[in-house]
C-alpha positions in Angstrom: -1.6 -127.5 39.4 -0.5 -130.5 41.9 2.3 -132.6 40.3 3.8 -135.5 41.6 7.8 -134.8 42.0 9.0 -136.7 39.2 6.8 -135.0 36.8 7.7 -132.0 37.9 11.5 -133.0 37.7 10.5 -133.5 33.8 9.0 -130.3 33.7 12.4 -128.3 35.1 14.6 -130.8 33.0 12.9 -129.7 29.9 12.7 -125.8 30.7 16.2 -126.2 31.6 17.1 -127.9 28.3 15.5 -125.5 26.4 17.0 -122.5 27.7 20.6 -124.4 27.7 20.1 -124.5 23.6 18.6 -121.1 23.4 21.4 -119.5 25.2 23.6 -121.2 23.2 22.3 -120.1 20.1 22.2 -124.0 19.1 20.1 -124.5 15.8 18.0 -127.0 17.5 16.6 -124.5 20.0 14.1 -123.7 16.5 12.6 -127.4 17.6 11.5 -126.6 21.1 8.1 -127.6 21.4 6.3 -125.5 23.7 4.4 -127.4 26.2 1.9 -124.1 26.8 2.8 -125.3 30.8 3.1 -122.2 33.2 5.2 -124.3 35.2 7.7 -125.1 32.4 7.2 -121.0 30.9 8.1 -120.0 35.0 11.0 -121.9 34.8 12.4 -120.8 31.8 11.8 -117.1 32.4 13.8 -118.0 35.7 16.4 -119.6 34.1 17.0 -116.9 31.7 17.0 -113.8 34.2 19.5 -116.0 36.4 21.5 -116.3 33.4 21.5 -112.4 32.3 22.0 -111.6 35.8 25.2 -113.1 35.8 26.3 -112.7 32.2 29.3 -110.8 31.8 29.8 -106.7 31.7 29.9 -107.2 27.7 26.6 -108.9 27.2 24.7 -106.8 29.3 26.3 -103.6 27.7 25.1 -105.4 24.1 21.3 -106.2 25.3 20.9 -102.6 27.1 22.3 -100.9 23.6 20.0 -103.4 21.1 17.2 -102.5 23.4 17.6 -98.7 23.1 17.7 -99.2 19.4 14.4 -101.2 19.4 12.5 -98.6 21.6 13.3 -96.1 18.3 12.5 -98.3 16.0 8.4 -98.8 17.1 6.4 -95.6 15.8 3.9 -97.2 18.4 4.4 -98.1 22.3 2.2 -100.9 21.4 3.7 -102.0 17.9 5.4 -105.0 19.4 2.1 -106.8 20.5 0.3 -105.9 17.5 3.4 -107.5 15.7 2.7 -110.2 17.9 -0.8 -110.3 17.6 -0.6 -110.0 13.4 1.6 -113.3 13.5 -0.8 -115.1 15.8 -3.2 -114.5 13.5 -1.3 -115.0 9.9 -0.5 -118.6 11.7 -4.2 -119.1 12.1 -3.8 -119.3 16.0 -7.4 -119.0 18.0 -5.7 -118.4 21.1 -3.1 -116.2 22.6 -2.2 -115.6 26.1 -0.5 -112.4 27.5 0.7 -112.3 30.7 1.9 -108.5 32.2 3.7 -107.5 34.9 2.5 -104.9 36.1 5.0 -103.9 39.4 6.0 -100.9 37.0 9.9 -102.1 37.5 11.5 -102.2 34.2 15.0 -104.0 33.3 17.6 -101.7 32.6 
């Protein structure tokens, strides 16, 4: 998609704002209307790697430990996007979009 630059400034603002509410835990971050723009979803996923990347020794000890104890939770390897999946659908959504990466790298 071919922006002009000012839209796309709007575009990074608002990924930018987002992520600046979601990472700190601000009760408005439950208002974030998604856009459903890649370039607003690449920006935020950026944003929020860059962030973890450089989050303190704590933090990252926290996310690797609640993400062991999520992997024994799911009876399924698939049970989170069937999760996800069931909720599309109990919210009456036509539409979903999945997007994998499939480099085989994993965060750890």
């Amino acid at each position: 998609m071919v922006r002009d630059e000012s839209t796309q400034a709007e575009v990074e603002r608002l990924a930018i704002n987002a992520i600046d509410l979601v990472w700190s835990d601000d009760s408005a971050a439950r208002d974030i209307e998604d856009p459903f723009d890649p370039e607003f979803a690449q920006r935020f996923i950026a944003e929020s790697v860059a962030r973890l990347a450089n989050a303190d020794d704590v933090m990252l000890r926290a996310l690797r430990a609640a993400s062991r104890s999520a992997e024994g939770t799911n009876v399924d390897a698939f049970h989170g996007l069937v999760e996800f999946m069931q909720n599309a659908d109990d919210l009456g959504t036509t539409d979903v979009r999945i997007a994998l990466d499939l480099s085989g790298e994993r965060w750890r």
